[in-house]
N, C-alpha and C positions, 0 to 999 in steps of 0.2 A: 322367379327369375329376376335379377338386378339390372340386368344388362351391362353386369361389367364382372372381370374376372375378381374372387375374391383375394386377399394380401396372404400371403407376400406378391408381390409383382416381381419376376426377376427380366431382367433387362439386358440387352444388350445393344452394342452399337457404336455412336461415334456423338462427341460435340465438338464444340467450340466455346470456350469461358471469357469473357473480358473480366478483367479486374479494375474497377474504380474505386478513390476513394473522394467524391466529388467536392465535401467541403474540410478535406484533410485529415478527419475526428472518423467516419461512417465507412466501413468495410464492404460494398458494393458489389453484385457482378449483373453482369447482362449473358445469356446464354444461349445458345442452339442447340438443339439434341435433338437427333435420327435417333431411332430408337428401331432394331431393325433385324430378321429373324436370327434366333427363334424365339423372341419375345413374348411373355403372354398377351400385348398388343404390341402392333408396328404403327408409328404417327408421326409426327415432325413436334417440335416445341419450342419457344423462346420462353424466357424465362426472367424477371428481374428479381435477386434475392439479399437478405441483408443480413451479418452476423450478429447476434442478438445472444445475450445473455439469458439463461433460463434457469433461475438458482443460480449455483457454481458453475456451470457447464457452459459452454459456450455452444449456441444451434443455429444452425440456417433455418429462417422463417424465408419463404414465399410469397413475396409480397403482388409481383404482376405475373401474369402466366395464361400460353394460349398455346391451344394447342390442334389441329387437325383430324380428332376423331371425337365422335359423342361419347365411345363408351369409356373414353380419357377421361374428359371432361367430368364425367356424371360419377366416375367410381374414384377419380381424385377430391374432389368436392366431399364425399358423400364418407369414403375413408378414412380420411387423411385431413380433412378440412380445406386442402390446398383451393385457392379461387381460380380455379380453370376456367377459361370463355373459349369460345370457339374462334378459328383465326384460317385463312391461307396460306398459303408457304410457297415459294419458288426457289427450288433447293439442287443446286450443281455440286453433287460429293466433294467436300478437300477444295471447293474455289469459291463458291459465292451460296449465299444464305439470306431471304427475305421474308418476311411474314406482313402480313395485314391484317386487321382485327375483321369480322367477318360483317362489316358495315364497311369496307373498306380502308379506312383509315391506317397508314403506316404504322406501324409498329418499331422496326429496325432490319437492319442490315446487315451482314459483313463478307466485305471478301478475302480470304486468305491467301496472301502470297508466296511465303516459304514456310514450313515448319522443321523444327529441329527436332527430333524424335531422343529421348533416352536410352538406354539398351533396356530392355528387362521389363519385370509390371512391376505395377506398385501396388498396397492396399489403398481405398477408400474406404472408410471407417468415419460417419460423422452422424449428426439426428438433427434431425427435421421437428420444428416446433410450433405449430400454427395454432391460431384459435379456433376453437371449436362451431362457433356458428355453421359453416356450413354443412358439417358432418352431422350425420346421421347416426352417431357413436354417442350413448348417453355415457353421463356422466363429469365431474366437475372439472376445472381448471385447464390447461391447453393441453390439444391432442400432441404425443410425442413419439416420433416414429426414428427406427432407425435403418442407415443406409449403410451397406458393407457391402463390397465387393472389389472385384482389380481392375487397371487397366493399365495402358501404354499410354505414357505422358510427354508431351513433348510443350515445347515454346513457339507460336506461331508468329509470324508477324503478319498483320491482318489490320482493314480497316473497317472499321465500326462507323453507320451511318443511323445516327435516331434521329425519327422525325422532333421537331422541336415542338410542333405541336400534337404529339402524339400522347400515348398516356406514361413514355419512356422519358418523356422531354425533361424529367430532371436530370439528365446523361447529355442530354442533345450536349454536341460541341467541346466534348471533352474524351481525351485520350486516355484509355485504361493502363493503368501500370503496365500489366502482361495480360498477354492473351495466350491461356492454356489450351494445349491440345489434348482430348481425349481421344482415344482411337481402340478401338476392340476393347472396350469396357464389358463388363458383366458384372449385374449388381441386385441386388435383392434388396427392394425398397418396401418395408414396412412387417411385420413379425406375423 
């Protein structure tokens, strides 16, 4: 027994994405995500990630990440490589989003005020690149996973609160380009 489901994980649910690029050059985002039935887990999660080149291909690496259940935590770690810690959440559907690291310490914020919804779904189609240290997956060079699935996209407008001294504080005080709406996502993360 693992104590955590084995991959693919398929997902469903809703976030919220901020878009930063804090020193002009670095493709950023800050994120939320309810993750929420019929999920093979349900948890809350923020998320900090950066666009990272991996060969020719361009990947989301996970670089901060916390999340509200162990068996998240221990079967993304162990997976995936991803660095999940355990965190808090005070979460109001579609209006306000908080997390605190599980020693208290803030993490981030946001509240949403309006969203503008698209018609239709879209694909999600993108991989996930992390170093191997923390997984339990032998073998050489970085773990690379991929993410496929759809959702409903829309444009929020929303404010984003990072502590400054938190472990987000390279964001603290700065306004993301866009803040994407995911809403009824469904997604199949890892093969």
């Amino acid at each position: 027994m693992t104590g955590f489901p084995p991959e693919p994980w398929r997902l469903h649910g809703h976030a919220y994405v901020g878009v930063f690029v804090p020193d002009g050059r670095r493709l950023l985002t800050a994120a939320f995500f309810v993750y929420e039935p019929p999920s093979v887990l349900t948890y809350h999660e923020i998320m900090a990630t950066s666009l990272v080149r991996d060969g020719w291909l361009p990947r989301v690496a996970i670089t901060d990440i916390w999340v509200d259940d162990v068996a998240s935590r221990s079967g993304g770690r162990a997976l995936w490589g991803i660095p999940k810690n355990l965190a808090v959440f005070a979460v109001e559907p579609h209006r306000t989003y908080a997390a605190a690291a599980d020693d208290g310490q803030p993490v981030a914020g946001v509240q949403v005020d309006r969203v503008l919804m698209l018609p239709g779904r879209l694909p999600l189609t993108f991989g996930v690149s992390q170093d191997r240290t923390l997984s339990t997956k032998p073998g050489p060079g970085r773990l690379r996973s991929p993410v496929r699935g759809t959702a409903r996209v829309g444009v929020a407008r929303a404010r984003w609160e990072i502590d400054a001294d938190g472990p987000l504080g390279f964001l603290a005080g700065r306004r993301p380009l866009v803040t994407l709406a995911l809403r009824d996502f469904a997604i199949t993360f890892g093969s």
